[in-house]
N, C-alpha and C positions, 0 to 999 in steps of 0.2 A: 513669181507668185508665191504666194504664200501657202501651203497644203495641208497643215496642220498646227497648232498649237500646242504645248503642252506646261501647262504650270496653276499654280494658285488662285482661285477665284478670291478676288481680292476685293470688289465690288459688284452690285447686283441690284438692275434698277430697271423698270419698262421694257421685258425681254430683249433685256441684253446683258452683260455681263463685262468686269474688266479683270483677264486672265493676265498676271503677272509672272513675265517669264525671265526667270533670272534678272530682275527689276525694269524690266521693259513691260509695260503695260498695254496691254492688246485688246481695244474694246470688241465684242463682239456677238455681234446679232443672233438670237435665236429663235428657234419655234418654241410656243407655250406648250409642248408636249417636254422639250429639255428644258425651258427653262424653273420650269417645277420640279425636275429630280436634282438640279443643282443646287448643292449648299455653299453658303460663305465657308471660305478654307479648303474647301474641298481639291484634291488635286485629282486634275481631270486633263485629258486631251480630246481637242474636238478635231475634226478632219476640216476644212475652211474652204470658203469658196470667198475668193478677192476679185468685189466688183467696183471696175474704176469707170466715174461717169467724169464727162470735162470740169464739171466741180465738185468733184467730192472722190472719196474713196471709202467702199465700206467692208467689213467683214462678217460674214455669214457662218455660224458653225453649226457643226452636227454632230452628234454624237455617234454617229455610225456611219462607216463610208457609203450602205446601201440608202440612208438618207440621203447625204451630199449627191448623187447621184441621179436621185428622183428629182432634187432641186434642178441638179444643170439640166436635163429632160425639159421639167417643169417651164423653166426663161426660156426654152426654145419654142415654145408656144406664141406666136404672135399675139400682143395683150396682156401675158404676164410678163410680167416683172419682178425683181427680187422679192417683192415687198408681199404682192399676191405667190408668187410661191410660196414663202413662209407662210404664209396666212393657211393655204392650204395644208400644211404639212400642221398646220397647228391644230388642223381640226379632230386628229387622231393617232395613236402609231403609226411611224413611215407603213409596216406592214398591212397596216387596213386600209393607209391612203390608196397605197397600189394596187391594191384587192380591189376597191372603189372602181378607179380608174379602169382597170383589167374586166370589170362587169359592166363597165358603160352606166354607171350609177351619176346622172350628170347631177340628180337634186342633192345627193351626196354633198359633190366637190360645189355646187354654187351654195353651201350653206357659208362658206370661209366670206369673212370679211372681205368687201372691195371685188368679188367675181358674183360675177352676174352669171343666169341663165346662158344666155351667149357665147360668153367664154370659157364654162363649164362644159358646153360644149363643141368647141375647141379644143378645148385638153383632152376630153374623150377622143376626136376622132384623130387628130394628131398623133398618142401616143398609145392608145389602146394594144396596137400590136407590138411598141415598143418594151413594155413596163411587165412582157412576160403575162405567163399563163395566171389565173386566179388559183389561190391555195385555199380556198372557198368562196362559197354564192351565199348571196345575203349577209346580211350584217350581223342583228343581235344575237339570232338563238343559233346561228352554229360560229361565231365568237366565242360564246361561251361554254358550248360543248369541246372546241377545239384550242386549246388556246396555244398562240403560236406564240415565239419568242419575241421580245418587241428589238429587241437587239441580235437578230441573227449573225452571229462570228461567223457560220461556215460559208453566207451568203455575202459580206465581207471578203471573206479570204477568198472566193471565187472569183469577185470582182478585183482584189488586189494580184490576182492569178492573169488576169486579160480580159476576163468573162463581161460580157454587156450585162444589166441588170436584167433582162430578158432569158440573157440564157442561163445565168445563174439562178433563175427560179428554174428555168427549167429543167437546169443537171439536178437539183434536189428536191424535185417535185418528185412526190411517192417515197422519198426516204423515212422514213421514221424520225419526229424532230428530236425525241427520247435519247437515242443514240448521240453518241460524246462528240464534239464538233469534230475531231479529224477521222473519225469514222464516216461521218457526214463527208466531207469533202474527197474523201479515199473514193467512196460509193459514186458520187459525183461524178468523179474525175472518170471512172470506169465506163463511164454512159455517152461522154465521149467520142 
């Protein structure tokens, strides 16, 4: 399997991209939240999720492992599929999808293309206790009183530690996001 990429966006066309790595070129699927912060040239590594159907094989990346993460979750929902996972995860930061999720916000997750009411909530009750505690309630006005990282490293390196993405919110839940990421994780790991 494939678990990450790392090389030159060398093409960039219908949320996806073609990462050239050391001349091997690696097409690969994203959500509209990454495919808008990437630029042609830019050297970049995405973390990849490699899904192989009897015809076809595709690649999914993400810019963050606590993305990748929320994806595999996400396919384990009876009714999604790669294609509505992305969709979901394209509606917002991984971190607000999971806040979503984590508050049982089902008209949230059925605005993503291709999920209905139905399966919205589905992915509520399936993974609600999976996807960890919420790091707020409600959406716009304490979004933007609190504004969390959209690429959390320490919640990353917890997960790349063992941590389920559940408990990784939960070791850093109450830490200060201010605080330098391996202070964050130090703090973490202490709670343990």
């Amino acid at each position: 399997m494939i678990a990450h990429v790392r090389g030159q966006v060398a093409e960039k066309f219908a949320n996806s991209v073609i990462i050239d790595v050391q001349g091997v070129g690696y097409e690969v699927a994203l959500s509209a939240i990454d495919f808008d912060s990437i630029n042609l040239e830019d050297d970049i590594k995405l973390y990849t999720y490699h899904h192989i159907r009897e015809q076809s094989e595709e690649l999914f990346g993400f810019s963050s492992l606590a993305a990748k993460k929320l994806f595999e979750l996400l396919i384990t929902v009876q009714g999604i599929g790669p294609k509505a996972a992305m969709a979901i995860l394209s509606l917002a930061p991984t971190e607000e999808v999971r806040n979503a999720i984590a508050n049982a916000d089902t008209s949230y997750i059925s605005k993503a293309s291709g999920v209905g009411k139905k399966s919205a909530e589905r992915v509520i009750v399936d993974l609600k206790d999976k996807v960890g505690l919420p790091t707020y309630y409600g959406r716009k006005a304490e979004l933007e009183q609190q504004k969390l990282p959209e690429n959390d490293d320490a919640l990353d390196a917890l997960m790349a530690l063992g941590f389920t993405l559940a408990d990784a919110t939960k070791a850093l839940d109450g830490i200060d996001i201010e605080l330098p990421v391996e202070n964050r994780i130090r703090e973490a790991l202490k709670k343990r």
